[in-house]
py3Dmol code that shows the C-alpha trace and the ligand (Angstrom):
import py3Dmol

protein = """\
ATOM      1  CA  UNK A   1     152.921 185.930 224.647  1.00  0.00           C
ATOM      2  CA  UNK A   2     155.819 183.856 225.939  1.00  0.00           C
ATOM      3  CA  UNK A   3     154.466 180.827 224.312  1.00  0.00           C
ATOM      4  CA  UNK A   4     153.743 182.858 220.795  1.00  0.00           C
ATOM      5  CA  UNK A   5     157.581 183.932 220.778  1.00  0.00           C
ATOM      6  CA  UNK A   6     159.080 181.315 221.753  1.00  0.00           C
ATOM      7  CA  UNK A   7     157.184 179.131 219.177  1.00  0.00           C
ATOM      8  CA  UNK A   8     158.004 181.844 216.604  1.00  0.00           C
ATOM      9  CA  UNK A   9     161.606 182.139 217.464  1.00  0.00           C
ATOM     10  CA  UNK A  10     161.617 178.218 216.903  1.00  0.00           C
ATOM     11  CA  UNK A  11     160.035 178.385 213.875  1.00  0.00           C
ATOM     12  CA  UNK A  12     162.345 180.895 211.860  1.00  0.00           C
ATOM     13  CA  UNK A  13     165.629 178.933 213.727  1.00  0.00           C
ATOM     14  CA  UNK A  14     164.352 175.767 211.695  1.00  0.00           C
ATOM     15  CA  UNK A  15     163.579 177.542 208.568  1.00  0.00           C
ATOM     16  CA  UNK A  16     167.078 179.469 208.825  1.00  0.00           C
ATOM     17  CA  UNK A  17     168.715 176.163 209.141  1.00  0.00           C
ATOM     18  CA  UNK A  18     166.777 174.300 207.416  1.00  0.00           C
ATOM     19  CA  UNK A  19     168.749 173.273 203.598  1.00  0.00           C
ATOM     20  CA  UNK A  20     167.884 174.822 200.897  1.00  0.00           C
ATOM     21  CA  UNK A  21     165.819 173.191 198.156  1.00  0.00           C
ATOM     22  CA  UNK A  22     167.565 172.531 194.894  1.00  0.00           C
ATOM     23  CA  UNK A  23     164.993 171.860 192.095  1.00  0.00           C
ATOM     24  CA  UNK A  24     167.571 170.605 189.639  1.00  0.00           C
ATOM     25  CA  UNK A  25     167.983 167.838 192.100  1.00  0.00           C
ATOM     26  CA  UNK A  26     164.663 166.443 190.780  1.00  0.00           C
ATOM     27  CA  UNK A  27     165.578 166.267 186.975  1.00  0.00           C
ATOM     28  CA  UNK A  28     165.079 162.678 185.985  1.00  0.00           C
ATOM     29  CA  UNK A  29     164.100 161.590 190.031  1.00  0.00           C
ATOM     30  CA  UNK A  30     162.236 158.573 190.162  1.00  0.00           C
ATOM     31  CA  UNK A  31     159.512 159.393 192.083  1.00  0.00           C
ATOM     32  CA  UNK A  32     156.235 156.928 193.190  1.00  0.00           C
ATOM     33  CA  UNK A  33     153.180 159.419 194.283  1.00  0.00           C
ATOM     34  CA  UNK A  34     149.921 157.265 196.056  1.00  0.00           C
ATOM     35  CA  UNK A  35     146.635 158.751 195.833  1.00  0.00           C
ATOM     36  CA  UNK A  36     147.450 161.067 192.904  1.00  0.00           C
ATOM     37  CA  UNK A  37     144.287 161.321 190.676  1.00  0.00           C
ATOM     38  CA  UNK A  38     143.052 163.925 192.937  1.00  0.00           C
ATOM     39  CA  UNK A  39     143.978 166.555 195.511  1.00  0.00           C
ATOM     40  CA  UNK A  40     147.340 166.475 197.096  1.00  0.00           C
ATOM     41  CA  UNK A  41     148.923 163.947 195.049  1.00  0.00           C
ATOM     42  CA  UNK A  42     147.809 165.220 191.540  1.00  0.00           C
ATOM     43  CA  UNK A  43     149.131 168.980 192.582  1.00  0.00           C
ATOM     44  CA  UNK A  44     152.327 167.193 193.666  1.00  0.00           C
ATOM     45  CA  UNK A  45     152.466 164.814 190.493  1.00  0.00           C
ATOM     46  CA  UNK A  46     152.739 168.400 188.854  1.00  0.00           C
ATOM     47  CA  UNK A  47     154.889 169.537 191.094  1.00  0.00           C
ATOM     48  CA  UNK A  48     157.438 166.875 189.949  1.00  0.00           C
ATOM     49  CA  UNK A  49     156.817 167.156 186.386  1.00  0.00           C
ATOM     50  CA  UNK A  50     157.443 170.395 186.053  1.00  0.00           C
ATOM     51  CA  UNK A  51     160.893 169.825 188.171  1.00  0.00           C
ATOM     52  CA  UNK A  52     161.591 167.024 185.058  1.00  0.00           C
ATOM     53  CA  UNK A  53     160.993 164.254 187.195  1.00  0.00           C
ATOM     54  CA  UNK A  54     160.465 160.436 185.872  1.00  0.00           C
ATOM     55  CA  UNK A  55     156.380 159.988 187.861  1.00  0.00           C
ATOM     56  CA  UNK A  56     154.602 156.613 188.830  1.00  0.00           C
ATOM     57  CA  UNK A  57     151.219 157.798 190.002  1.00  0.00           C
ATOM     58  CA  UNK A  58     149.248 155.597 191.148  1.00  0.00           C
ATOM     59  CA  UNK A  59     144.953 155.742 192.472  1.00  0.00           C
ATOM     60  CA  UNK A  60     142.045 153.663 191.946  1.00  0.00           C
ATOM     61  CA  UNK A  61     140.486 155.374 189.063  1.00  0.00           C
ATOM     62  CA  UNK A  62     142.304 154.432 185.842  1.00  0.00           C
ATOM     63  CA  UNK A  63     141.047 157.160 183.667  1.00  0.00           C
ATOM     64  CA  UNK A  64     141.665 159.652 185.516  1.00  0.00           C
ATOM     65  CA  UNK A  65     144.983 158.889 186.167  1.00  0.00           C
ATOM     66  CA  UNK A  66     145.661 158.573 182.294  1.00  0.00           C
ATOM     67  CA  UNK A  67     144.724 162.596 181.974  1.00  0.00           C
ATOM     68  CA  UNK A  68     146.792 163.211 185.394  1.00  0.00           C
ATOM     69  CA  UNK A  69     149.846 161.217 183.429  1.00  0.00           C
ATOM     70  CA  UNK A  70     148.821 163.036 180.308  1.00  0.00           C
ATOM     71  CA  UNK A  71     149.113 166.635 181.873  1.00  0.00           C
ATOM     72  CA  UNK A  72     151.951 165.455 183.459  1.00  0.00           C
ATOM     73  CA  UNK A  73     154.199 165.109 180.058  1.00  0.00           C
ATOM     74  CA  UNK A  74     152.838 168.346 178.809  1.00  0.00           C
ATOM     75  CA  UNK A  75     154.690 170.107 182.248  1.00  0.00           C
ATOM     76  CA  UNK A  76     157.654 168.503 181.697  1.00  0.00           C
ATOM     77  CA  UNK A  77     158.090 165.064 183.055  1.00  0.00           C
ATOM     78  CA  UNK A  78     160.366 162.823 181.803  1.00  0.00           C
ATOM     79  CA  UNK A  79     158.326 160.024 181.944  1.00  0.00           C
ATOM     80  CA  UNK A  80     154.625 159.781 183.144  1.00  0.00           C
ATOM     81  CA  UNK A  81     152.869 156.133 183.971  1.00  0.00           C
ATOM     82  CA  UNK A  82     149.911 155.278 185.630  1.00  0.00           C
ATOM     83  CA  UNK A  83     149.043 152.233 187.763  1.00  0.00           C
ATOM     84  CA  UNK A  84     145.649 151.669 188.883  1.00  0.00           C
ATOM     85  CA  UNK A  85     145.311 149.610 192.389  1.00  0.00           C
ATOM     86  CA  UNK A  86     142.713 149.488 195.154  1.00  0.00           C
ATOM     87  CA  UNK A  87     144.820 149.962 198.670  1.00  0.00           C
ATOM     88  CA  UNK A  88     142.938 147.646 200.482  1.00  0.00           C
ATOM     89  CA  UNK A  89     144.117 145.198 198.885  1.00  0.00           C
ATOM     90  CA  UNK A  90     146.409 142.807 200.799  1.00  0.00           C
ATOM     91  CA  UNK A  91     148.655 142.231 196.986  1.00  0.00           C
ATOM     92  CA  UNK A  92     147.724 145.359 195.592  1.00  0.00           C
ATOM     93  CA  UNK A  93     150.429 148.257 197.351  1.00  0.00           C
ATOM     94  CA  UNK A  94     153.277 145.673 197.070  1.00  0.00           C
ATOM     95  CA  UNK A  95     152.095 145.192 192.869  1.00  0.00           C
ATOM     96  CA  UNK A  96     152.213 149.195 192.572  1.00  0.00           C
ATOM     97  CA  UNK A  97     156.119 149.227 194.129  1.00  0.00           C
ATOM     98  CA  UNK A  98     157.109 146.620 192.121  1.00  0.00           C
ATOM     99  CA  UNK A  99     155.541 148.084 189.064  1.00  0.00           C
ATOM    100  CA  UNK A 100     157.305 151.390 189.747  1.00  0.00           C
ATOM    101  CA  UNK A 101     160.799 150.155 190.568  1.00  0.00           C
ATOM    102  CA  UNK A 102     160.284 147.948 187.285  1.00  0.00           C
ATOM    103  CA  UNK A 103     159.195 150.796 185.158  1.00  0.00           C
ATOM    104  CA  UNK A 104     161.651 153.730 186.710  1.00  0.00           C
ATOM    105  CA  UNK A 105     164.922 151.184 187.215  1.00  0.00           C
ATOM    106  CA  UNK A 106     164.123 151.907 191.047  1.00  0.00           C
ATOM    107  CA  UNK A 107     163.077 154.920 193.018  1.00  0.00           C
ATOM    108  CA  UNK A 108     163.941 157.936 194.865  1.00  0.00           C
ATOM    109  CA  UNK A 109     160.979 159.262 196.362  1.00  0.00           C
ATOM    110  CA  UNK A 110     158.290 157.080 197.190  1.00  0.00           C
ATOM    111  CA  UNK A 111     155.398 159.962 198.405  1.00  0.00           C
ATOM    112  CA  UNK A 112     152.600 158.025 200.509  1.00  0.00           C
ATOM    113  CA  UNK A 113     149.493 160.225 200.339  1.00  0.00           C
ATOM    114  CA  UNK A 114     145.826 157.837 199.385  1.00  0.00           C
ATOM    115  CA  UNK A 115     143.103 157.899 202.164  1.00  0.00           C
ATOM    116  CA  UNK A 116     140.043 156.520 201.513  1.00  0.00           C
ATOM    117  CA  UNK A 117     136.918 158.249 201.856  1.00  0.00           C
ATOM    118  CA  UNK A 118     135.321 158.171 205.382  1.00  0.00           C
ATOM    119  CA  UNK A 119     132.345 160.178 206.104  1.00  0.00           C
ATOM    120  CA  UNK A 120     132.642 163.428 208.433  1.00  0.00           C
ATOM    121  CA  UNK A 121     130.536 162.580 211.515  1.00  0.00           C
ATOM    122  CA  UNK A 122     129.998 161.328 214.843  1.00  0.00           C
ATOM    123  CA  UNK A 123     131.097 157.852 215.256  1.00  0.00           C
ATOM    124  CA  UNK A 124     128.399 155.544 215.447  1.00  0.00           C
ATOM    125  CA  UNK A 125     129.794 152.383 216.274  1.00  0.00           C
ATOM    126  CA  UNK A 126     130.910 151.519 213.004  1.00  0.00           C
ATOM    127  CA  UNK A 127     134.148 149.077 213.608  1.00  0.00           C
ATOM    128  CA  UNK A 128     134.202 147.353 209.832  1.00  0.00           C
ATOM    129  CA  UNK A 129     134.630 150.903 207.957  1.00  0.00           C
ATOM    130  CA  UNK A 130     137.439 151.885 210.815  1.00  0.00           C
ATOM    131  CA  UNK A 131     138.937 148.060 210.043  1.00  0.00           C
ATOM    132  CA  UNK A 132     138.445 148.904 206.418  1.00  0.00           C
ATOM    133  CA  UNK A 133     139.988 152.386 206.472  1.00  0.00           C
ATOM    134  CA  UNK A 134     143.179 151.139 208.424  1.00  0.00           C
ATOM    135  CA  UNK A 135     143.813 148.983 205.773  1.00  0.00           C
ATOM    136  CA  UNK A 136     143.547 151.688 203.099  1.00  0.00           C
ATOM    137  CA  UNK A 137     145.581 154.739 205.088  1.00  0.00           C
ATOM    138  CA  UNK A 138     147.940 152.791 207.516  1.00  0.00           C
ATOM    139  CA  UNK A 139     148.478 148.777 206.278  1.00  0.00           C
ATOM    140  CA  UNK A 140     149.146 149.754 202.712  1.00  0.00           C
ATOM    141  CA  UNK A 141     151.275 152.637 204.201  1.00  0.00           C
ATOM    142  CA  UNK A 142     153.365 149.909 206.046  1.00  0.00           C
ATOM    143  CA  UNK A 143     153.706 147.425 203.485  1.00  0.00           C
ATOM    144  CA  UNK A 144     154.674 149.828 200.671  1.00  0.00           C
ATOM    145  CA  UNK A 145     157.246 151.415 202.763  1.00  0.00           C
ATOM    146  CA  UNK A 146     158.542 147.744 203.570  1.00  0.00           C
ATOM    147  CA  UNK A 147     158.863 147.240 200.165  1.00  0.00           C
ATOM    148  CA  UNK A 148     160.214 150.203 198.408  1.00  0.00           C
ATOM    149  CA  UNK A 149     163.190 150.280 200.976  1.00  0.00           C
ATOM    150  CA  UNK A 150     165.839 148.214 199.311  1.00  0.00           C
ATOM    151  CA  UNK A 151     165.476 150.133 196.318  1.00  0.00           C
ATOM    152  CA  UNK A 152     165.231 153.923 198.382  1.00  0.00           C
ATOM    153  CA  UNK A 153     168.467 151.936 200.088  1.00  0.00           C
ATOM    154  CA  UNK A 154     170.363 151.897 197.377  1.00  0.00           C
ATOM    155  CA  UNK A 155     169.558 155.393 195.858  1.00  0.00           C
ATOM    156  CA  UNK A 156     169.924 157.220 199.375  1.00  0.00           C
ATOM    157  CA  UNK A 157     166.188 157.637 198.474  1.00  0.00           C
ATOM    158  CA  UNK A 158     163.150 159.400 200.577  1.00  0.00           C
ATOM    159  CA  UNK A 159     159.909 158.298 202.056  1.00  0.00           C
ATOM    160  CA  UNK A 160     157.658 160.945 202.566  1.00  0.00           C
ATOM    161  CA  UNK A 161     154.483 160.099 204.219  1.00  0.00           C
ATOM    162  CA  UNK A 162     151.603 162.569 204.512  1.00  0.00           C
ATOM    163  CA  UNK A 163     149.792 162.539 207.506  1.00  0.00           C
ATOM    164  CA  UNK A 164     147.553 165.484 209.192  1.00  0.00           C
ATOM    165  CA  UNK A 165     146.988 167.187 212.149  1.00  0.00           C
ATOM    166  CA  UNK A 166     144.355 164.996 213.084  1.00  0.00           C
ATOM    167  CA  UNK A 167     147.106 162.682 213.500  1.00  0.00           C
ATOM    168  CA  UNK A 168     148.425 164.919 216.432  1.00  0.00           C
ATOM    169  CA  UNK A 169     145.650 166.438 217.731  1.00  0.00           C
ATOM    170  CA  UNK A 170     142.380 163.845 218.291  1.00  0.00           C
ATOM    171  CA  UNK A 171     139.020 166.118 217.032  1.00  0.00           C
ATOM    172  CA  UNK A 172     135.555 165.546 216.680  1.00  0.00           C
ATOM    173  CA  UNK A 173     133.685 163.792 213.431  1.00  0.00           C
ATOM    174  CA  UNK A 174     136.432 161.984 212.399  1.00  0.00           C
ATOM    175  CA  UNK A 175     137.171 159.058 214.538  1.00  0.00           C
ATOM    176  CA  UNK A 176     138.112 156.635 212.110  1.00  0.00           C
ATOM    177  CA  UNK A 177     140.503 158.720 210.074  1.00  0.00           C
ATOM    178  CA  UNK A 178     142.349 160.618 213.005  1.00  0.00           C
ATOM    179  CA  UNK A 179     142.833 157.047 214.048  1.00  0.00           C
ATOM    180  CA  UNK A 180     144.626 156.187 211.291  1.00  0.00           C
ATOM    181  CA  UNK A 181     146.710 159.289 211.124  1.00  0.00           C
ATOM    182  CA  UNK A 182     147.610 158.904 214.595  1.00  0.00           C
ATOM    183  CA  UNK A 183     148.915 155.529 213.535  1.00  0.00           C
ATOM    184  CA  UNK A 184     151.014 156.645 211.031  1.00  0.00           C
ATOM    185  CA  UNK A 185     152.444 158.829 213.253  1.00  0.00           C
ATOM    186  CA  UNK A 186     153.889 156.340 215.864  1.00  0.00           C
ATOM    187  CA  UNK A 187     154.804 153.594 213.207  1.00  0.00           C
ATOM    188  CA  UNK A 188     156.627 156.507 211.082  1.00  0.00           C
ATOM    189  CA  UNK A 189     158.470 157.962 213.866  1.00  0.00           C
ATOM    190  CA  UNK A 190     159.319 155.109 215.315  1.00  0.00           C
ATOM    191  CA  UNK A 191     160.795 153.545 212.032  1.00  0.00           C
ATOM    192  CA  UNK A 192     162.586 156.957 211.610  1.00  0.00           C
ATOM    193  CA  UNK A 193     164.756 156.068 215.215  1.00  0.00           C
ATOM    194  CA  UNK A 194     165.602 152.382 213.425  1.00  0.00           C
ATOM    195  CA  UNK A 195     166.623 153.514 210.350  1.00  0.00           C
ATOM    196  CA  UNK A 196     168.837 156.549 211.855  1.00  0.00           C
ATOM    197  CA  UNK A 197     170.134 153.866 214.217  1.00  0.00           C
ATOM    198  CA  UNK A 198     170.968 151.689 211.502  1.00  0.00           C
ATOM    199  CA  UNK A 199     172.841 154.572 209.739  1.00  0.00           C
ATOM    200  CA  UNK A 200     170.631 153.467 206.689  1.00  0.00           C
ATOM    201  CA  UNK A 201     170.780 155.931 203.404  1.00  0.00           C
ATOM    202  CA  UNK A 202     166.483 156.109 203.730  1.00  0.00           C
ATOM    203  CA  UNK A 203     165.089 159.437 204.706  1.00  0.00           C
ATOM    204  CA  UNK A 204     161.593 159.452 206.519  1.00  0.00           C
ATOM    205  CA  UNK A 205     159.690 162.251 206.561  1.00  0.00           C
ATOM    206  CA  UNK A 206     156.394 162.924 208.251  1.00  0.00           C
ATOM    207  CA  UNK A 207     154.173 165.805 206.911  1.00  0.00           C
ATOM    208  CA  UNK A 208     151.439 167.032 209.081  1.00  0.00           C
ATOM    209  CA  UNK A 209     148.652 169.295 207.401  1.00  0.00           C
ATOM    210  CA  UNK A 210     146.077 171.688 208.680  1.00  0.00           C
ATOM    211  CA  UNK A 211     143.198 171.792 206.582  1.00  0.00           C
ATOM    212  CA  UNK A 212     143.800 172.514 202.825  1.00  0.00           C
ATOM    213  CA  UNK A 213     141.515 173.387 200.501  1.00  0.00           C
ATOM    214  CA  UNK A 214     140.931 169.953 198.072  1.00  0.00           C
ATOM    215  CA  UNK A 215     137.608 169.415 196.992  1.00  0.00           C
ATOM    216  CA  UNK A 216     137.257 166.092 198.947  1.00  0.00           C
ATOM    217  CA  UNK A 217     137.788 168.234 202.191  1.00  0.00           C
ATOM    218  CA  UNK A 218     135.950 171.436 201.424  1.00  0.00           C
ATOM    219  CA  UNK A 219     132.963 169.253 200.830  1.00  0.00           C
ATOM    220  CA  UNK A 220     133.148 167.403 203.961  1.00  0.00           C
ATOM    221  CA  UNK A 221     133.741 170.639 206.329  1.00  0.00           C
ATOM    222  CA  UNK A 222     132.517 173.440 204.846  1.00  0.00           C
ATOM    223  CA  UNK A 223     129.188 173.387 206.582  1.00  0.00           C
ATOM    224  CA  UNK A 224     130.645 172.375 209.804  1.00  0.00           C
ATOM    225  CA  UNK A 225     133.811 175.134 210.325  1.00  0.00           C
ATOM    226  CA  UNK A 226     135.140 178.573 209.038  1.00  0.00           C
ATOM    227  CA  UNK A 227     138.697 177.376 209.946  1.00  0.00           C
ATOM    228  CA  UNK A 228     140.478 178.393 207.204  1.00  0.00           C
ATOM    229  CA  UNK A 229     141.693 176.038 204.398  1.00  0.00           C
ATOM    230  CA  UNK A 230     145.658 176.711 202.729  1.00  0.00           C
ATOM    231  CA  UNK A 231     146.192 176.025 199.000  1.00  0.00           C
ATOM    232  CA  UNK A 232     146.654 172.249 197.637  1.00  0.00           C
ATOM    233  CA  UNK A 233     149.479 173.017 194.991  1.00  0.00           C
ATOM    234  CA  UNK A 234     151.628 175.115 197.772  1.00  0.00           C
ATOM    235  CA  UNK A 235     150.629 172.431 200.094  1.00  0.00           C
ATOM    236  CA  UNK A 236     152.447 169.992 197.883  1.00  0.00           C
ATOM    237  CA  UNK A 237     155.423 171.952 196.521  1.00  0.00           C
ATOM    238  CA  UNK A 238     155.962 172.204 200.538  1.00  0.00           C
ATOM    239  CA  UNK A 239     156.180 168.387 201.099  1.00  0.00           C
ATOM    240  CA  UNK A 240     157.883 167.982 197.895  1.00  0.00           C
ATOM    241  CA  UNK A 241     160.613 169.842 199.188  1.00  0.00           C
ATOM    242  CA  UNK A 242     160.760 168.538 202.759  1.00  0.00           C
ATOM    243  CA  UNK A 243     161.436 164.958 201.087  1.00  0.00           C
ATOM    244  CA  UNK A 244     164.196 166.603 198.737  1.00  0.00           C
ATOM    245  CA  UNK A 245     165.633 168.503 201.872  1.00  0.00           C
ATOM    246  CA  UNK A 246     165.195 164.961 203.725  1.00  0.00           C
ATOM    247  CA  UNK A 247     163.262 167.207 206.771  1.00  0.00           C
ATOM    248  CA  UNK A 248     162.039 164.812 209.639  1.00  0.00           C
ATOM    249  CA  UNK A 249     159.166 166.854 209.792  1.00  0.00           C
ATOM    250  CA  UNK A 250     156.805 169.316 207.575  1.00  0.00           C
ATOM    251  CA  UNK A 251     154.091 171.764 209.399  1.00  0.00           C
ATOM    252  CA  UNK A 252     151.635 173.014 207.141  1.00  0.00           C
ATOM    253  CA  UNK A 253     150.579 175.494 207.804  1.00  0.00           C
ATOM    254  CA  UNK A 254     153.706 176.568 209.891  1.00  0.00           C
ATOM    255  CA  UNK A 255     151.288 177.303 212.601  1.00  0.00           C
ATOM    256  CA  UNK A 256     149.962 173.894 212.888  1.00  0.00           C
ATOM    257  CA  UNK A 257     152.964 173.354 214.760  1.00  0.00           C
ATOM    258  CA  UNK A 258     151.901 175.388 217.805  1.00  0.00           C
ATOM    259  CA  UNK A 259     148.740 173.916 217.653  1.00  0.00           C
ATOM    260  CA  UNK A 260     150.336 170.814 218.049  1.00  0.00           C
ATOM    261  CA  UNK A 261     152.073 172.098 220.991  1.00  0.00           C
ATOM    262  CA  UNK A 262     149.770 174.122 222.702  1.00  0.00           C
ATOM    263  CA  UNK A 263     147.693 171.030 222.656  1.00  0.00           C
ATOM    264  CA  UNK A 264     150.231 169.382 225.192  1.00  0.00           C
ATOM    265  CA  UNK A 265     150.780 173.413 227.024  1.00  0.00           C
ATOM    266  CA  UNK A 266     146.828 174.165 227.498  1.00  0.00           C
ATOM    267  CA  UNK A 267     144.848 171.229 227.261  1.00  0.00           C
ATOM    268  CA  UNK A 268     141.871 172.451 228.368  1.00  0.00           C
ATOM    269  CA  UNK A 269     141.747 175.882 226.412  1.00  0.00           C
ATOM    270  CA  UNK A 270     142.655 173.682 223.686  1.00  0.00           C
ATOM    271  CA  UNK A 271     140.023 170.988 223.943  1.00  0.00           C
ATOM    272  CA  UNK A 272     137.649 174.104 224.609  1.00  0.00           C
ATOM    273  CA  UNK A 273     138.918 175.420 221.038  1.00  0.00           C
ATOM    274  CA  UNK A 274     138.357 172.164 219.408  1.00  0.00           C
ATOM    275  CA  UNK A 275     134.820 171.528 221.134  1.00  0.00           C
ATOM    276  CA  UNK A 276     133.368 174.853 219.831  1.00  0.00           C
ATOM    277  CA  UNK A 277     135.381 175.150 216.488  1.00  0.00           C
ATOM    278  CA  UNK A 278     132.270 172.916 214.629  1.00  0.00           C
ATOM    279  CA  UNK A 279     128.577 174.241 214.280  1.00  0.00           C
ATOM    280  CA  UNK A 280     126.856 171.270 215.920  1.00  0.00           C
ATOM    281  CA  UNK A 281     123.706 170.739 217.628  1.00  0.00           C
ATOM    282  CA  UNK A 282     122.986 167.334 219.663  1.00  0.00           C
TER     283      UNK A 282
END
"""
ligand_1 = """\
48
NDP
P 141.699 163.365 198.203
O 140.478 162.715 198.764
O 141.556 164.527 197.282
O 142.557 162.268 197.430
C 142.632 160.966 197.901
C 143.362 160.135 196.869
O 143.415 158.774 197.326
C 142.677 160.134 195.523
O 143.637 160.139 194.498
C 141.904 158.817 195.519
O 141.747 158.408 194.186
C 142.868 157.917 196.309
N 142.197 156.783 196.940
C 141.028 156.766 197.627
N 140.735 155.530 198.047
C 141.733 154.730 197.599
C 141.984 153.336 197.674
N 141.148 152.501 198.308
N 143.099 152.850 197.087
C 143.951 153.664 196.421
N 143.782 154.999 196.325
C 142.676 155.517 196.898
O 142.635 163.709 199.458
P 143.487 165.026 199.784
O 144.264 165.412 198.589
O 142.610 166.012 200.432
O 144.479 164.448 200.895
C 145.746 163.927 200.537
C 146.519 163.622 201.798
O 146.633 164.798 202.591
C 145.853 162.559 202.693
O 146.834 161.724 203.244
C 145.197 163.393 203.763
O 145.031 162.692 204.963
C 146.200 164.523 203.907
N 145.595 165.694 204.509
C 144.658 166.407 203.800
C 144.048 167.500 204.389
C 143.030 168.312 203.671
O 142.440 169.198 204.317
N 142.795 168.095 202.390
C 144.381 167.921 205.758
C 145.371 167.093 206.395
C 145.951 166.033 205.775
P 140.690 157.315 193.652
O 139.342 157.725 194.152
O 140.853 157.409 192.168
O 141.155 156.000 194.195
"""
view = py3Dmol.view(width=600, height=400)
view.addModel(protein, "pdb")
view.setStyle({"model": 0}, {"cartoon": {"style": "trace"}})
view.addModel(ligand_1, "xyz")
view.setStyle({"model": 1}, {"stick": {}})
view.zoomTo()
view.show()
């Protein structure tokens, strides 16, 4: 009970205090959304468009991002482009930031969101997809924030980089991404201390998501947990404005943040929770 109210008295104080969101601070924003042909990113593509944003989006499969670009003019956006690029690619996340600060005159949000796919199981041993998968959701991560930063310098821009829960909290069938999430986290936060040290005009914020209800998620889980899944477009309109806000931190669902700390409080009720949250049979 004492943990439950304290968590919940924390949790208004930030949202009292927390600023409040203009949208008519994202008319015209150039804005560079990863992994947006799907999911996440395509809700918050929308998201922006209908603020009157200027959007790079940016995937691996061209034609779908033309109809994401597409639907994004028809909400609003002031400008809508498309880049397709494969994130393991050691060139390919530093073409996509040029292309966008080329196309937009620089940026203002740079949203970091692509994963790869990786298969919801137990680990079997399988080191090149983990290799492979850092590349995609942590290397391209590092080297895109590396080089948008001159140009978020300059416009006392935001990098918003969505991680998950899993990135906090280590679980069951998903070795490989957790791992990567987990990495995000450290290189993130620590980067965050630098650039506040530095006094630099660059925002960082780190997003961490309980399970939401894409269709790249609901397929991988739904025969494994009934832990419930929160909407994709609210999930996105929520780290939309946590960049805009410049928020060190999003939880999404706010209760993912006491999961996060009750990890830390109980550990073992926790790992209990976590154990028998999955319908699996050795
Ligand atoms: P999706 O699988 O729906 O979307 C992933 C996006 O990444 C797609 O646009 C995909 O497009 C792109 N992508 C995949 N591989 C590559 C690649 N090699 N290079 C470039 N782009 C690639 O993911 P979600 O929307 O569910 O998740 C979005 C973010 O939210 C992720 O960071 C995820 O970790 C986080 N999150 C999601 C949760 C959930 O339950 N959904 C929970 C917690 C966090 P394409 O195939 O065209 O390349």
């Amino acid at each position: 009970k004492i943990l439950l109210t304290a968590s919940c008295v924390a949790f208004l104080a930030v949202k009292w205090t927390a600023p409040r969101f203009d949208p008519e601070s994202l008319r015209g924003a150039r804005v560079l959304v990863t992994g947006a042909s799907t999911g996440i990113g395509e809700q918050m593509a929308y998201h922006y468009a209908s603020f009157g944003a200027q959007v790079v989006i940016t995937a691996r499969r061209e034609k779908v991002l033309q109809k994401v670009a597409e639907k994004c003019l028809s909400l609003g956006a002031q400008k809508a482009l498309y880049i397709a690029a494969d994130m393991a690619s050691e060139s390919e996340p530093d073409r996509v930031v040029d292309f966008a600060v080329e196309k937009l005159g620089g940026l203002d949000y740079v949203l970091l969101n692509h994963i790869g796919p990786s298969p919801f199981s137990m680990w079997e041993g399988d080191v090149e997809h983990t290799r492979w998968l850092m590349k995609v959701n942590f290397f391209s991560y590092t080297q895109m924030a590396w080089r948008a930063l001159a140009s978020l310098e300059q416009s006392n821009g935001a990098l918003v980089i969505v991680s998950s829960l899993l990135g906090k909290m280590p679980s069951p069938f998903v070795v490989p991404y957790s791992s990567t999430k987990f990495a995000l986290n450290g290189f993130f936060g620590a980067l965050h201390h630098e650039l506040v040290m530095k006094k630099s005009n660059v925002s960082i914020s780190i997003c961490t998501l309980g399970l939401i209800d894409t269709d790249a998620a609901m397929d991988k889980v739904r025969a494994h947990t009934n832990v419930p899944a929160y909407p994709s477009a609210d999930a996105a309109l929520n780290i939309i404005i946590t960049g805009a806000t410049r928020q060190p931190e999003l939880f999404y669902p706010w209760f993912t943040h006491i999961v996060t700390l009750s990890k830390d409080w109980f550990p073992s009720i926790t790992n209990y929770i976590i154990q028998n949250s999955y319908r699996y049979t050795p």
